[in-house]
C-alpha positions as CSV (number, residue, x, y, z in Angstrom):
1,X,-22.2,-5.2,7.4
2,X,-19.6,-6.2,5.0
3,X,-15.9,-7.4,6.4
4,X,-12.8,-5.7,5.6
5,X,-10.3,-6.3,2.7
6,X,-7.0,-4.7,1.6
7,X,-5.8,-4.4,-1.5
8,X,-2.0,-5.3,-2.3
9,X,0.1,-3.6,-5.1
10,X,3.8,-3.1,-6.0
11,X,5.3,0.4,-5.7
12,X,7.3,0.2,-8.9
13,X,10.2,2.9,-9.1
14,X,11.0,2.8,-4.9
15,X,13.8,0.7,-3.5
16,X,12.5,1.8,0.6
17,X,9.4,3.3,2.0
18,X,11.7,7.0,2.3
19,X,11.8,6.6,-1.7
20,X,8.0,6.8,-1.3
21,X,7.6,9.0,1.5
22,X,9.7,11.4,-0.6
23,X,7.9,10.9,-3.5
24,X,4.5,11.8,-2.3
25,X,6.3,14.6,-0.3
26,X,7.2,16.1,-3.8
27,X,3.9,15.5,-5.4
28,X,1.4,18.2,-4.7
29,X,-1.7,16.1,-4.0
30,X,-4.8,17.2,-6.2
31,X,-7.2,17.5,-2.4
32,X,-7.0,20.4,-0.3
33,X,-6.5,18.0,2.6
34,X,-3.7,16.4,1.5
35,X,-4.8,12.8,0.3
36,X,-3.0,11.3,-2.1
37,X,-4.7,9.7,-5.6
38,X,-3.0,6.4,-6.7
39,X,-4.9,5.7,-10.2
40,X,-5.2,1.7,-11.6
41,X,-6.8,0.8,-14.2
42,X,-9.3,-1.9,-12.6
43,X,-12.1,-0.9,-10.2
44,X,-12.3,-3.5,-7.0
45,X,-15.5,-5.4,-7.3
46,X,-15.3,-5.9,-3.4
47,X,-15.4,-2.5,-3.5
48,X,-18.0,-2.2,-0.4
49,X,-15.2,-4.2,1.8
50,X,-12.2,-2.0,0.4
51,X,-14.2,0.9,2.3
52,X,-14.6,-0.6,5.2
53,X,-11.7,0.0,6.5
54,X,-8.7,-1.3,4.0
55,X,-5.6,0.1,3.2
56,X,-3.4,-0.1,0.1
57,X,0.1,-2.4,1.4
58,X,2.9,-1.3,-0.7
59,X,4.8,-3.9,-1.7
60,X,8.6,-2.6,-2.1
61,X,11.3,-5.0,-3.9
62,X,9.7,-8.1,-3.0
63,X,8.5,-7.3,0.5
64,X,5.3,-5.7,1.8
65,X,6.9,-2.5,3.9
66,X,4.0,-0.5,4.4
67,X,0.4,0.8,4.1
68,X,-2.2,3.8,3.2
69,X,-5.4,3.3,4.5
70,X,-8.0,3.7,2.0
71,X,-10.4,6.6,2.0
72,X,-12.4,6.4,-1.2
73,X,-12.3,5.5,-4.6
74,X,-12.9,8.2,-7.6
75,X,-13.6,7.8,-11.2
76,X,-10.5,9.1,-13.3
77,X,-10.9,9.8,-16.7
78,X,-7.3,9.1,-18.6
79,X,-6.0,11.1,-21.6
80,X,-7.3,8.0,-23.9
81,X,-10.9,8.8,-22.2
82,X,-11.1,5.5,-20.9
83,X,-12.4,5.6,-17.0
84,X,-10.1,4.2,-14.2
85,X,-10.1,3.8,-10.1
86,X,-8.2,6.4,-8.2
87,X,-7.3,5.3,-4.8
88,X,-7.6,7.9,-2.4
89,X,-5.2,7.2,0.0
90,X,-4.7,8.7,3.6
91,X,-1.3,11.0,3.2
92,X,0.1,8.7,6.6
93,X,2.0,5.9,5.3
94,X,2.5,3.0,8.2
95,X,5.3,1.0,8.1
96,X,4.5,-3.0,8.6
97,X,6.4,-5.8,9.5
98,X,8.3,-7.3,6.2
99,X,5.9,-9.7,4.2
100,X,8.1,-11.7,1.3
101,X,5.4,-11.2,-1.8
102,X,6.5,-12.4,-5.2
103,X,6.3,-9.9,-8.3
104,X,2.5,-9.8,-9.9
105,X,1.0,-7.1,-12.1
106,X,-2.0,-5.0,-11.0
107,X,-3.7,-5.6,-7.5
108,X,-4.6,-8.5,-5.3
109,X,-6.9,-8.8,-2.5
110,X,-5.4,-9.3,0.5
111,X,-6.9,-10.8,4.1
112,X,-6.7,-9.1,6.8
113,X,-5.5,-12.5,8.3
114,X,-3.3,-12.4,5.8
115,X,-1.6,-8.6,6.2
116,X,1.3,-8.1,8.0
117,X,0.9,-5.8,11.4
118,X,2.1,-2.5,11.6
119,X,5.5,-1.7,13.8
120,X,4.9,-0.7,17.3
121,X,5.9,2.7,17.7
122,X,9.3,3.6,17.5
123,X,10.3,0.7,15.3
124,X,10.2,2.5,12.1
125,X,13.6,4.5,13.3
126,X,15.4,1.2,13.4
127,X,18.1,0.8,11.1
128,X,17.2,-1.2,8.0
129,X,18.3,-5.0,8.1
130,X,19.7,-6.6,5.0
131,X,16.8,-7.8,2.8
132,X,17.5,-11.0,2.4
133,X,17.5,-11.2,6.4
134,X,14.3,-9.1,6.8
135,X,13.0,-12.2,4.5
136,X,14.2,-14.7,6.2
137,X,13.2,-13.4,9.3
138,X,9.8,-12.9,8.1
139,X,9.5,-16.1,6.4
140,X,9.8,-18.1,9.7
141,X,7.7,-15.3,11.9
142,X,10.2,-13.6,13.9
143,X,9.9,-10.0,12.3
């Protein structure tokens, strides 16, 4: 059985996960079910470990803030006929403790060692700290 990996990408355009959340809440997704397509241009060559259970973390000005877990992957043909991955992403977003990533174009890989853990329940309602505290926090391992 292949391990697990997530993949890691900036969500360019949002300044907080609600600037996503309302995003996708505006976007009719193209599945009856309601799962949301985020299309890249490179398919994952781990692609067997992606599917075992990863999840897209959304990395929002500088800090990982939350998750989709991954469902599939589609071929999506662009306008320019050139084929590309679509992410099919679980409509639930869940928020994670603050991870400082630096800006980087495309995807990465990440761990699961590596991924930050999701807020216990409840936690997502807290008001939002300053970022440069959330950072700091997270930096040293108390958030």
């Amino acid at each position: 059985m292949a391990g697990i990996v997530h993949l890691l990408k900036l969500c360019v355009g949002t300044d907080s996960v609600e600037d996503l959340l309302d995003w996708q809440s505006t976007q009719p997704s193209p599945f009856a079910t309601g799962e949301r397509r985020h299309t890249t241009r490179m398919w994952p060559r781990r692609e067997a470990e992606v599917l075992a259970g990863g999840s897209l973390y959304w990395v929002i000005k500088g800090l990982v803030l939350c998750r989709q877990r991954i469902i599939r992957l589609d071929k999506v043909e662009g306008a320019d006929g050139i084929l590309r991955c679509g992410l099919i992403l679980d409509p639930e977003v869940i928020r994670t403790a603050p991870l400082p990533k630096r800006p980087f174009q495309g995807w990465r890989y990440l761990d699961p060692k590596d991924a930050p853990p999701d807020l216990q329940a409840g936690r997502e309602a807290e008001p939002d700290l300053p970022r440069s505290l959330l950072s700091a926090l997270s930096e040293i391992g108390l958030r």
